[in-house]
GUTOR-594368 format. One record per residue (C-alpha): residue number from 1; x, y, z. Coordinates in steps of 0.001 Angstrom, whole numbers, plus 500000, padded with zeros to 6 digits. Layout:
<rs>
+-----+--------+--------+--------+
: num :      u :      v :      w :
+-----+--------+--------+--------+
: NUM :      X :      Y :      Z :
...
+-----+--------+--------+--------+
</rs>
This chain:
<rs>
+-----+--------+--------+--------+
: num :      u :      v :      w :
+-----+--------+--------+--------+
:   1 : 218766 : 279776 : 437402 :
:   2 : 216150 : 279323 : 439992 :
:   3 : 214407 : 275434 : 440699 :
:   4 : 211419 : 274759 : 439650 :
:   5 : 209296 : 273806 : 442556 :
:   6 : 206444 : 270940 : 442448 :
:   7 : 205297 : 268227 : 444988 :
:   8 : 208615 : 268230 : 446946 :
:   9 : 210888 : 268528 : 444018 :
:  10 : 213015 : 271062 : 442898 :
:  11 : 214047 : 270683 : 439300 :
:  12 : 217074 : 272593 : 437294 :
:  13 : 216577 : 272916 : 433904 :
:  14 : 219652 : 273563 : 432446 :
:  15 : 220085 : 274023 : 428246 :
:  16 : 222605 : 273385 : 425667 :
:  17 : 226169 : 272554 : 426912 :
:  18 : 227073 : 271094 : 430491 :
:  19 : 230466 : 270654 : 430635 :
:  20 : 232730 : 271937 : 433368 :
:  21 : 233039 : 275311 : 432440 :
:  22 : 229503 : 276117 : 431556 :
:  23 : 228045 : 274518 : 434335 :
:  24 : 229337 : 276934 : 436418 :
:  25 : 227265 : 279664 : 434814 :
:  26 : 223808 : 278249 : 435080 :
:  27 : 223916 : 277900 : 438680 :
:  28 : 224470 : 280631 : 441411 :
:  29 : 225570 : 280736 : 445076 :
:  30 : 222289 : 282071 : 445328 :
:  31 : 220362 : 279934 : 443632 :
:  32 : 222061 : 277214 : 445656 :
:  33 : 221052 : 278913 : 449470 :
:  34 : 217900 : 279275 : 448032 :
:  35 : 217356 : 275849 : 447429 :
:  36 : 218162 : 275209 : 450740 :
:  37 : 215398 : 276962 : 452457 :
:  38 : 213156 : 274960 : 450213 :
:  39 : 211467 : 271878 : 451759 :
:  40 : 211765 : 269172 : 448722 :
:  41 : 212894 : 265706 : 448953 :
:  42 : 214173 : 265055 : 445840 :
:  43 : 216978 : 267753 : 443900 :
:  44 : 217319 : 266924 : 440210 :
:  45 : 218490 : 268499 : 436829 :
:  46 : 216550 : 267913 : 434002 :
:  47 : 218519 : 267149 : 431091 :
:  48 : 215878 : 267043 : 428690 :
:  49 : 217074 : 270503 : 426820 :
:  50 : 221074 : 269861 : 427216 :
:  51 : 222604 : 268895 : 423817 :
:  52 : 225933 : 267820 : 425296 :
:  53 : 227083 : 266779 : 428466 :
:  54 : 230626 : 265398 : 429555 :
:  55 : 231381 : 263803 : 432842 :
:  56 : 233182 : 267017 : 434238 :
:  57 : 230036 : 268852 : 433814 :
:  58 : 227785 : 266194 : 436079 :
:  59 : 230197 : 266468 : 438860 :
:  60 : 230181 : 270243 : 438890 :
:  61 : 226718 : 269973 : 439643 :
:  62 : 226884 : 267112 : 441960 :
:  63 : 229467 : 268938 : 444021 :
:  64 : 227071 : 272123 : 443855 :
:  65 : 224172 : 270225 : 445734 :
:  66 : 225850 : 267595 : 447643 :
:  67 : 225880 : 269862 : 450839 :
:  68 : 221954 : 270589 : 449426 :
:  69 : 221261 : 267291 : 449510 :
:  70 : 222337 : 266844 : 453101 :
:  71 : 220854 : 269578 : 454469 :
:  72 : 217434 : 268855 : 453392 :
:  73 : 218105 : 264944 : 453562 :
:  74 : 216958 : 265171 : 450070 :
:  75 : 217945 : 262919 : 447049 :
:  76 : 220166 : 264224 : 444259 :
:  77 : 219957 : 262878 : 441153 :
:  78 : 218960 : 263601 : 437344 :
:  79 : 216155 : 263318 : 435171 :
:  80 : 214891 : 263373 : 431808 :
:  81 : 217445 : 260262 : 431187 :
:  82 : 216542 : 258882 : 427437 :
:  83 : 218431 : 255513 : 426429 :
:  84 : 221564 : 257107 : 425138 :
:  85 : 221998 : 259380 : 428004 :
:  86 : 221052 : 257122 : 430583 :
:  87 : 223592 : 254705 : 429243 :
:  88 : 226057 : 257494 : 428995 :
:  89 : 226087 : 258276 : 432584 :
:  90 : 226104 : 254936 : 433486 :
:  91 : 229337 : 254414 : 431261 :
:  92 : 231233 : 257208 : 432829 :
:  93 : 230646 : 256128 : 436935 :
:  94 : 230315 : 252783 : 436546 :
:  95 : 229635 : 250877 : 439938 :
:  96 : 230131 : 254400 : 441527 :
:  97 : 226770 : 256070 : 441329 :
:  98 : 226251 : 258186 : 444347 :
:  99 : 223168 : 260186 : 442882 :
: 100 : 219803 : 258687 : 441279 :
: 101 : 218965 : 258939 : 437891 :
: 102 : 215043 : 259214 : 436032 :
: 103 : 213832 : 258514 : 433007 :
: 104 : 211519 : 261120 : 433407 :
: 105 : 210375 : 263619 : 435843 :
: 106 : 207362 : 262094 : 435908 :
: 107 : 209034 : 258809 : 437300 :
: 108 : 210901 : 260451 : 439776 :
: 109 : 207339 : 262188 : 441171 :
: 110 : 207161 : 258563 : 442175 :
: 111 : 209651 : 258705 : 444358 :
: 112 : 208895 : 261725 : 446477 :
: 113 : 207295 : 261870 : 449682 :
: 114 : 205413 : 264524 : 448665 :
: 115 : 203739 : 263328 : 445330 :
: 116 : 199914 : 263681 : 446593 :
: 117 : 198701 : 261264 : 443362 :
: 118 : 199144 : 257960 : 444715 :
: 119 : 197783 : 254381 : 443521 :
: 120 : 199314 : 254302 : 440304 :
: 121 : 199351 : 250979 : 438363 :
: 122 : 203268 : 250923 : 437578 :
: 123 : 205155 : 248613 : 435274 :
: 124 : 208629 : 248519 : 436557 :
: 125 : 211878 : 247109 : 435254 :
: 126 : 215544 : 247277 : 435458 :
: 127 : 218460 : 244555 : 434965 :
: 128 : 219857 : 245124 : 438217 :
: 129 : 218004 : 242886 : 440870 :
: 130 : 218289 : 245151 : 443849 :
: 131 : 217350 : 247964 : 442088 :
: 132 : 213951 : 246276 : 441244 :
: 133 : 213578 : 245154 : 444895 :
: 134 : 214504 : 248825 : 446002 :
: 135 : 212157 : 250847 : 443557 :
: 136 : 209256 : 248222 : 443944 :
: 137 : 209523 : 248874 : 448372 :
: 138 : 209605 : 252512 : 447654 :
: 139 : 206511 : 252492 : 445447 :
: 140 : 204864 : 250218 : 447406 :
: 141 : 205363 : 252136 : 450282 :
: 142 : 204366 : 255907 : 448494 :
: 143 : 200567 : 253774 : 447976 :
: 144 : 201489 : 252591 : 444639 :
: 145 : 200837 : 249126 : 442841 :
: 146 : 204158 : 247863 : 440937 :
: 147 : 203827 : 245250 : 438414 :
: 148 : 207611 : 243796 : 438689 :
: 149 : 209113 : 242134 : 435374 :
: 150 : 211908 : 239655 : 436547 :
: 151 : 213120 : 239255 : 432947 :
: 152 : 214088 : 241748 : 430021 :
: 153 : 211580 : 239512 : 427053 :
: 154 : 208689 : 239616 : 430283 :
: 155 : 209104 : 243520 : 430712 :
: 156 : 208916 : 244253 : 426631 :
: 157 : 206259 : 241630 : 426372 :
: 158 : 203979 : 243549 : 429206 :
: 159 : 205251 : 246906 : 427477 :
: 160 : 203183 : 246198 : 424588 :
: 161 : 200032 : 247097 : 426825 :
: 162 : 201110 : 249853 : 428069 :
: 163 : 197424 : 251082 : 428540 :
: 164 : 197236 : 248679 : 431399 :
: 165 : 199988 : 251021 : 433596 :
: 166 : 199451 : 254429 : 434456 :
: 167 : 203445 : 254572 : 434264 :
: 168 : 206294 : 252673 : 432929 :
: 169 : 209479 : 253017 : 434860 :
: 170 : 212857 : 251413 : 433264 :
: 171 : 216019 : 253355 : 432784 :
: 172 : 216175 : 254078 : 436468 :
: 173 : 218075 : 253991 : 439362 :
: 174 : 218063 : 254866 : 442657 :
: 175 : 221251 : 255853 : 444730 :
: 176 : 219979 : 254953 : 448408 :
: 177 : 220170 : 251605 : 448443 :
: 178 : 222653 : 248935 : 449752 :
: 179 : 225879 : 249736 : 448318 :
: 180 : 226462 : 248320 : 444740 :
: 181 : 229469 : 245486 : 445006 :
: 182 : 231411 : 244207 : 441830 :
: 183 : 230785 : 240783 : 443746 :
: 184 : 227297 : 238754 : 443717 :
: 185 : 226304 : 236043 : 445068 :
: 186 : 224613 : 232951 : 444037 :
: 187 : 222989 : 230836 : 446562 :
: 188 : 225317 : 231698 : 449559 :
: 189 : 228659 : 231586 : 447367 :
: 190 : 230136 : 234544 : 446712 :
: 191 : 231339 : 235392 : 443256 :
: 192 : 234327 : 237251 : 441944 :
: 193 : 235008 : 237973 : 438603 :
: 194 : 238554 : 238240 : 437302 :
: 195 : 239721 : 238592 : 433676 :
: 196 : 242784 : 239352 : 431250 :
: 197 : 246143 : 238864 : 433160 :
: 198 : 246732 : 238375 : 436629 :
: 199 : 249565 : 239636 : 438259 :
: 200 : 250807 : 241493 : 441355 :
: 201 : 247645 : 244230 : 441234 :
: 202 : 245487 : 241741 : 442654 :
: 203 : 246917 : 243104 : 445467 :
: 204 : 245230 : 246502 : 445439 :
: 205 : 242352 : 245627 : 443127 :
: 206 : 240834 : 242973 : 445092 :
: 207 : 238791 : 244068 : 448397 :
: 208 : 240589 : 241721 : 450892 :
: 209 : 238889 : 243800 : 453368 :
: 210 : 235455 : 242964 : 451964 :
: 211 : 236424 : 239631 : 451560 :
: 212 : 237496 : 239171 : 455187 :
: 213 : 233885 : 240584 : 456515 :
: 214 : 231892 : 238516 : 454177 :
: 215 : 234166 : 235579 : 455747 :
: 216 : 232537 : 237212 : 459198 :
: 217 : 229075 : 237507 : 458123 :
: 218 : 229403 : 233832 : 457530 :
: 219 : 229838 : 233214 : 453675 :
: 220 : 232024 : 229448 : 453516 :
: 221 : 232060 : 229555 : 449457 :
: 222 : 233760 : 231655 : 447076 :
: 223 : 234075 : 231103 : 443130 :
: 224 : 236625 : 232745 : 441080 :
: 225 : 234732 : 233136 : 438010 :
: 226 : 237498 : 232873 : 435319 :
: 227 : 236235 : 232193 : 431754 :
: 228 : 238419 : 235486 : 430915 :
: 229 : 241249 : 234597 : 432377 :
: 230 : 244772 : 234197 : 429878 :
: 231 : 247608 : 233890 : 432399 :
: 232 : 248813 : 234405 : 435498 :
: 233 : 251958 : 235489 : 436962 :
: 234 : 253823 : 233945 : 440042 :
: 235 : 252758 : 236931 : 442161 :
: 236 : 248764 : 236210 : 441457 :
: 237 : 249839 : 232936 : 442451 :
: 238 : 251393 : 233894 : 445509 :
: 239 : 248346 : 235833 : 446303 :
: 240 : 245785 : 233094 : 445615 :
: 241 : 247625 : 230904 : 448085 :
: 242 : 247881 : 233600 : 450552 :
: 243 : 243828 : 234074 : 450516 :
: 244 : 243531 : 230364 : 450219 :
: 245 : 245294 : 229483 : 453472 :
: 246 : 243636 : 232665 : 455194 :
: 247 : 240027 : 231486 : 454103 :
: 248 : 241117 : 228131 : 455363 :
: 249 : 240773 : 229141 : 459361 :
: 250 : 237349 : 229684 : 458617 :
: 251 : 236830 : 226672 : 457159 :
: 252 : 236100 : 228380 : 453655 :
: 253 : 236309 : 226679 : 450446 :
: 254 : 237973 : 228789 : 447261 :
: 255 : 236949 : 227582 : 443822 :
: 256 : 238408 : 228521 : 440208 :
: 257 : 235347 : 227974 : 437552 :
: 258 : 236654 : 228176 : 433829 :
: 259 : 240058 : 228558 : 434128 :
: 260 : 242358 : 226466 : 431511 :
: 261 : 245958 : 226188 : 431558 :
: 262 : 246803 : 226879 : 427737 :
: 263 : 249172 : 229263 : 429281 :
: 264 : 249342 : 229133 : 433195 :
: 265 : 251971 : 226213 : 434333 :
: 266 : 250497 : 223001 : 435308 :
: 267 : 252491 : 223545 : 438165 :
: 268 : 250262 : 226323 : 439505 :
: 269 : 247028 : 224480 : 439133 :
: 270 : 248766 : 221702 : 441743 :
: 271 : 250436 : 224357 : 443999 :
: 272 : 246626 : 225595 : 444253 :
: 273 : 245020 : 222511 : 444609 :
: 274 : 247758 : 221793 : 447417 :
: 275 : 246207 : 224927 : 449363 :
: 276 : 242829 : 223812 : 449066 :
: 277 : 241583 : 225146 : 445824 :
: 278 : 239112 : 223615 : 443552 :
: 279 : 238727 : 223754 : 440160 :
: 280 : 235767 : 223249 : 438019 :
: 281 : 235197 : 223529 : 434380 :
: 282 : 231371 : 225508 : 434282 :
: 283 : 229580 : 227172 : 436932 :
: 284 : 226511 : 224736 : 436594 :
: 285 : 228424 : 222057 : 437919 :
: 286 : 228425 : 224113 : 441375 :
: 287 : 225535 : 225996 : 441239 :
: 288 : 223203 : 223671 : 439903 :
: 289 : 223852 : 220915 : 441922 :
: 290 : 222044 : 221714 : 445281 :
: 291 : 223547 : 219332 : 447225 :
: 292 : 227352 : 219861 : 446374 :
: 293 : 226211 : 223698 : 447261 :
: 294 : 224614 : 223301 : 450225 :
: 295 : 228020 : 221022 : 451721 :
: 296 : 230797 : 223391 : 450439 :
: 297 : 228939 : 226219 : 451872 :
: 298 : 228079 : 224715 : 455147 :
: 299 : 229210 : 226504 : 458169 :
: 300 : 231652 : 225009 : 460665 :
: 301 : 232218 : 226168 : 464484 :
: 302 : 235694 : 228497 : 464079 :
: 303 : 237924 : 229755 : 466704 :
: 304 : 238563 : 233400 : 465803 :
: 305 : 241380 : 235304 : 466943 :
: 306 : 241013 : 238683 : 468085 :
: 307 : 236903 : 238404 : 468339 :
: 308 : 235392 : 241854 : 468952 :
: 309 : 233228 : 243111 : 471229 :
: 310 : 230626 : 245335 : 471152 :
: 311 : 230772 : 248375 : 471815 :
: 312 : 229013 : 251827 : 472834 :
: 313 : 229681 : 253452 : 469724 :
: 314 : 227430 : 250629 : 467903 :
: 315 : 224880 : 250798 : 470397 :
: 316 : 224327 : 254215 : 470470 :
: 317 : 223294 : 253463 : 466651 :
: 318 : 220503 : 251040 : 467373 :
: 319 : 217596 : 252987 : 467222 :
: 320 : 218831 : 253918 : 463337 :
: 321 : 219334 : 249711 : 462721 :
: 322 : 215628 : 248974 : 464314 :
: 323 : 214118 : 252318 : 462581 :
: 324 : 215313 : 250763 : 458741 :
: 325 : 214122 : 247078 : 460036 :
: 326 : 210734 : 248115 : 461304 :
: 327 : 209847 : 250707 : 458995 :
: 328 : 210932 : 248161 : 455808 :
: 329 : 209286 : 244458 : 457411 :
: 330 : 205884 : 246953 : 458509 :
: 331 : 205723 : 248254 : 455347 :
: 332 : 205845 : 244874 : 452894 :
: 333 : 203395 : 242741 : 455710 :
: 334 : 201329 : 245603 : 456677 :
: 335 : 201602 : 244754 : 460033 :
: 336 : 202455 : 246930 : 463016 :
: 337 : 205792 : 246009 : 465120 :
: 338 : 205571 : 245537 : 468877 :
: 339 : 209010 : 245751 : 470355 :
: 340 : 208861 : 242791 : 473275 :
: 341 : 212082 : 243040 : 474936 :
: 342 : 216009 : 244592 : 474292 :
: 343 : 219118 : 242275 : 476206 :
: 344 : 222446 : 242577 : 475501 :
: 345 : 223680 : 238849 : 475490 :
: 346 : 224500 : 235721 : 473162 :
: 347 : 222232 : 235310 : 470706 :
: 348 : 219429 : 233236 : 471804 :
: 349 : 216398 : 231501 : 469765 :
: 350 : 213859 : 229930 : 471938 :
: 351 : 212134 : 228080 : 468703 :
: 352 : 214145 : 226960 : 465505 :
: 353 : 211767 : 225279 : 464038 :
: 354 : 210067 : 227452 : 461164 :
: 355 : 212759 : 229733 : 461030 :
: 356 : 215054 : 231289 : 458764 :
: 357 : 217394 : 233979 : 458802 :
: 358 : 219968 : 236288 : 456907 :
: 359 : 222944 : 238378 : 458370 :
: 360 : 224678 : 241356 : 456820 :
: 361 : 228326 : 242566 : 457333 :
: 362 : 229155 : 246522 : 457429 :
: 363 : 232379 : 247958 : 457839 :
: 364 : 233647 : 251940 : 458023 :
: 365 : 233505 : 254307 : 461028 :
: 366 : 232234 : 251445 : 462634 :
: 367 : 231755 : 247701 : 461757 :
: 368 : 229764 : 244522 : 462865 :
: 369 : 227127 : 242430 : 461815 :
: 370 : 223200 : 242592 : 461714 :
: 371 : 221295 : 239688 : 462218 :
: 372 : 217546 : 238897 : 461336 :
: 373 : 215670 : 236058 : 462226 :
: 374 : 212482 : 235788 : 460508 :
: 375 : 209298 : 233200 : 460671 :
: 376 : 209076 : 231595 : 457557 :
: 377 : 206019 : 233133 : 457197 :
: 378 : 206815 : 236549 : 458083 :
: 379 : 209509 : 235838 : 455477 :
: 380 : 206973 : 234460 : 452736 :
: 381 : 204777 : 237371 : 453108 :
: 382 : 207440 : 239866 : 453202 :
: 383 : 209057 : 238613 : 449691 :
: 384 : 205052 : 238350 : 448258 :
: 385 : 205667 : 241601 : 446830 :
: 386 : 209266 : 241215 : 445412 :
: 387 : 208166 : 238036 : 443622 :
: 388 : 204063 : 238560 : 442288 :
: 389 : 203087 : 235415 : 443770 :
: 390 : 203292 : 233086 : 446471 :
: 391 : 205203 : 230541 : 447075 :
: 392 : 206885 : 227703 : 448866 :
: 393 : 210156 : 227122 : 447055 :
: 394 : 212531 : 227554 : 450090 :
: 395 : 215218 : 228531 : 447827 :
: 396 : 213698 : 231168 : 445990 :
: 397 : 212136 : 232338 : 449712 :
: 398 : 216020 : 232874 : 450511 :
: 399 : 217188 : 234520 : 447287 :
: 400 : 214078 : 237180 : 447824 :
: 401 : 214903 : 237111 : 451714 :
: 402 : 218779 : 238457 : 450656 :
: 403 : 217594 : 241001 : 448869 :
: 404 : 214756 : 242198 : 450901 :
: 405 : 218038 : 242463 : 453466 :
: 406 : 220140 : 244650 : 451437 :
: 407 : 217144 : 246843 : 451323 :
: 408 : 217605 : 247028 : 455333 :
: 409 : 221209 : 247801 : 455374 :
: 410 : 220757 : 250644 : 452628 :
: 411 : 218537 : 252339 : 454674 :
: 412 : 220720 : 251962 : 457502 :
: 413 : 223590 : 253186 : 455613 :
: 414 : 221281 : 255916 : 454460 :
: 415 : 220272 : 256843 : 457950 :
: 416 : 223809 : 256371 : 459339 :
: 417 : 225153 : 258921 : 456732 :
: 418 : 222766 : 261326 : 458055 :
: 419 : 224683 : 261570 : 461421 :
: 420 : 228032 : 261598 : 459597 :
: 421 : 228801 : 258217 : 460026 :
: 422 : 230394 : 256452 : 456561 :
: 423 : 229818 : 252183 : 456460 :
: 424 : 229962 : 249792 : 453439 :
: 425 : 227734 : 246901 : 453290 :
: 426 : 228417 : 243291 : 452532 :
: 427 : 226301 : 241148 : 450547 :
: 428 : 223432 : 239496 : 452295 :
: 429 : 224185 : 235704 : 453743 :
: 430 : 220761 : 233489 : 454375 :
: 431 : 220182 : 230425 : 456710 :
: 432 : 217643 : 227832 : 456048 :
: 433 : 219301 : 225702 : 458808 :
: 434 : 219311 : 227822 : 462459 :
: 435 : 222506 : 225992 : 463633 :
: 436 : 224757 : 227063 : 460770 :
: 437 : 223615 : 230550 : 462198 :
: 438 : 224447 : 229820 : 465398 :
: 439 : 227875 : 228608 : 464519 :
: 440 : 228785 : 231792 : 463346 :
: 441 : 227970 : 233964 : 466373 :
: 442 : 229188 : 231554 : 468833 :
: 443 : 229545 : 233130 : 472223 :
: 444 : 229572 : 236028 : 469940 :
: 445 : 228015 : 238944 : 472662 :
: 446 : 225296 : 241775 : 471043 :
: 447 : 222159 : 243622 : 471514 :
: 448 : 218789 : 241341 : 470598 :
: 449 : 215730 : 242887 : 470395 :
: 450 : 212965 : 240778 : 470206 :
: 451 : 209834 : 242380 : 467909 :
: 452 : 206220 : 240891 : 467408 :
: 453 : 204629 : 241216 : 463754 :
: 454 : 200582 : 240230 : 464077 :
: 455 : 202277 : 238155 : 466866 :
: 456 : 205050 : 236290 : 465138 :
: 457 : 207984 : 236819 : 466762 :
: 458 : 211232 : 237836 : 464864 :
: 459 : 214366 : 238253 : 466282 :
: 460 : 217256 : 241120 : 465541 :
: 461 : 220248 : 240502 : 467216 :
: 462 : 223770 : 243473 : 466207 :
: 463 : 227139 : 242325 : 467277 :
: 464 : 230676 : 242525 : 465860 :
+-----+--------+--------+--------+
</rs>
């Protein structure tokens, strides 16, 4: 079964079953290094004529093109997505969607470099956050206009006038963005959601490795969110005391929201509270309450044992860090980037005033931390397009700042993969305060390169 080739895509059209044994039959080792020779940017199966489909027969095919993929630095994904089948897929990977998925192959046109049709008026929504950042950049950027719904009523209230959009995008997502987490975070706390019983698999279920770089990227605040919680064992306990009095040389502060002690021993709650944890009854009473957020995730200078340097390996990378920066800020202020100067030193700012800034934590073949350091208004214009509107509400400037950020690191993990080199991403941390950045890379050493946008200077700055 040959593609079918249009604009840069080359589209399978499988029919009837795709299970793991059929799939086999619709697609040949020919058919396979033909595709290669083909210049496309996008590699999809159409599963608008298959009747059934289990999860043994999507992986078949994802293993068939995965080398495709890389080859062409094409994305892999699948189209023709109704509801149910969207949903499906969704159901059977979870949080581990390496390919894209379409509700149409006329929505994933929109994604491809070579679609020739561009200024579409495109009404866009999907209930993941960074999905809607990441779809509205790459629409923007293909010389589209997306109308972004932040809400589920706002997107089926604009749906009604549907004659107003050339296109309606929604069960949709795209695979090359900043890797999806089981965390999220809420301004600058991180969240973690834990249910049922806990007992001794915290140990291996919980990413104490993604923990510890979030703790590096500068996060001070992180919420147990555990409404769903029955009981705990004394080897959760154990562990919660463990992470506790870790967190605690970086001056982090653990919190339990929810949690009641029908059946946990009063005994742990004050063997917890001994290590530092606190306990609230609803997660309003933190996040709502500006103030008591801003102090329990303020940043504190930290002695660090075993600080890293940096190192040749990251710094042969740079040009891929700067390419994703550039080519992302360019793109959402339409103004061209003028690379000033490149010193490998402490971080220095010469002006703090009307600044804010975000770091990012990766970790794989090779780890550090990316820092960005943005004029507010470079930052206000850049989020314009993620939010429909202007405005000066610093904290919704921040929220929009962390997720244009994640955009970044995506395509840095994107470009990164390219060249064989594997990283996961933290979630983004943002500064309205310079000196709480500081006091994270204190006498930390890295490569800054200093870049002019119309003029306003912004600052990048990778270190470990």
């Amino acid at each position: 079964m040959r593609a079918v080739v249009k604009d840069g895509i080359a589209v399978f059209k499988p029919q009837g079953f795709l299970d793991g044994n059929s799939s086999e039959y619709f697609i040949s080792l020919d058919d396979i290094e033909a595709t290669k020779k083909l210049d496309v940017s996008l590699i999809l199966v159409s599963l608008e004529k298959v009747i059934f489909f289990n999860r043994n027969g999507l992986d078949t095919f994802i293993k068939m093109f995965q080398k495709v993929s890389l080859v062409n630095n094409a994305t892999l994904g699948f189209c023709d997505c109704n509801d149910k089948k969207y949903d499906t897929i969704t159901k059977f990977y979870k949080n581990n969607l390496t390919f894209s998925l379409f509700n149409s192959l006329e929505t994933a046109s929109l994604f491809s470099s070579n679609y020739k049709d561009q200024g579409k008026t495109i009404l866009l929504y999907s209930e993941d956050k960074s999905q809607r950042t990441a779809m509205a950049i790459e629409l923007h950027d293909f010389g589209h206009n997306p109308i972004i719904a932040q809400s589920e009523d706002e997107f089926l209230e604009k749906k009604k006038k549907e004659s107003l959009y050339d296109v309606i995008v929604e069960k949709t997502f795209l695979s090359q963005i900043g890797e999806k987490v089981s965390t999220r975070v809420s301004g600058n706390a991180i969240i973690y959601t834990v249910s049922s019983f806990l007992d001794s698999s915290l140990g291996t279920t919980f990413n104490i490795q993604y923990h510890n770089n979030s703790l590096n990227v500068g996060f001070r605040l992180f919420i147990f969110d555990a409404y769903k919680v029955a009981a705990m064992n004394i080897h959760a306990l154990t562990f919660f005391a463990k992470l506790s009095s870790f967190s605690a040389e970086y001056n982090a502060t653990i919190c339990f929201v929810g949690l009641t002690f029908d059946k946990i021993p009063t005994a742990f709650k004050e063997t917890l509270e001994d290590g530092g944890i606190v306990f609230y009854d609803d997660m309003d009473d933190i996040l709502q309450n500006k103030e008591l957020l801003t102090e329990l995730s303020k940043t504190n200078s930290i002695n660090v044992k075993n600080r890293k340097s940096i190192n040749k390996k990251i710094i042969t990378e740079l040009p891929n860090f700067i390419d994703a920066t550039v080519s992302t800020i360019e793109m959402m202020t339409n103004a061209k980037a003028v690379k000033e100067a490149v010193n490998v030193n402490t971080l220095l700012i010469d002006k703090q005033d009307g600044k804010i800034a975000s770091s990012i934590g990766f970790y794989g073949d090779i780890d550090g931390i990316v820092i960005f350091v943005f004029p507010k208004e470079i930052a206000k214009k850049a989020c314009e397009l993620l939010l429909g509107e202007e405005t000066n509400d610093i904290y919704m400037i921040l929220d929009t700042l962390a997720e244009l950020v994640n955009i970044v690191a995506g395509k840095i993990k994107m470009l990164l993969a390219i060249h064989n080199i594997s990283i996961n991403i933290t979630l983004p941390r943002t500064y309205s305060n310079i000196n709480d950045l500081l006091e994270i890379v204190d006498n930390k050493k890295g490569v800054q390169v200093d870049l002019a946008f119309d003029n306003d200077k912004f600052l990048f700055f990778l270190t470990r």
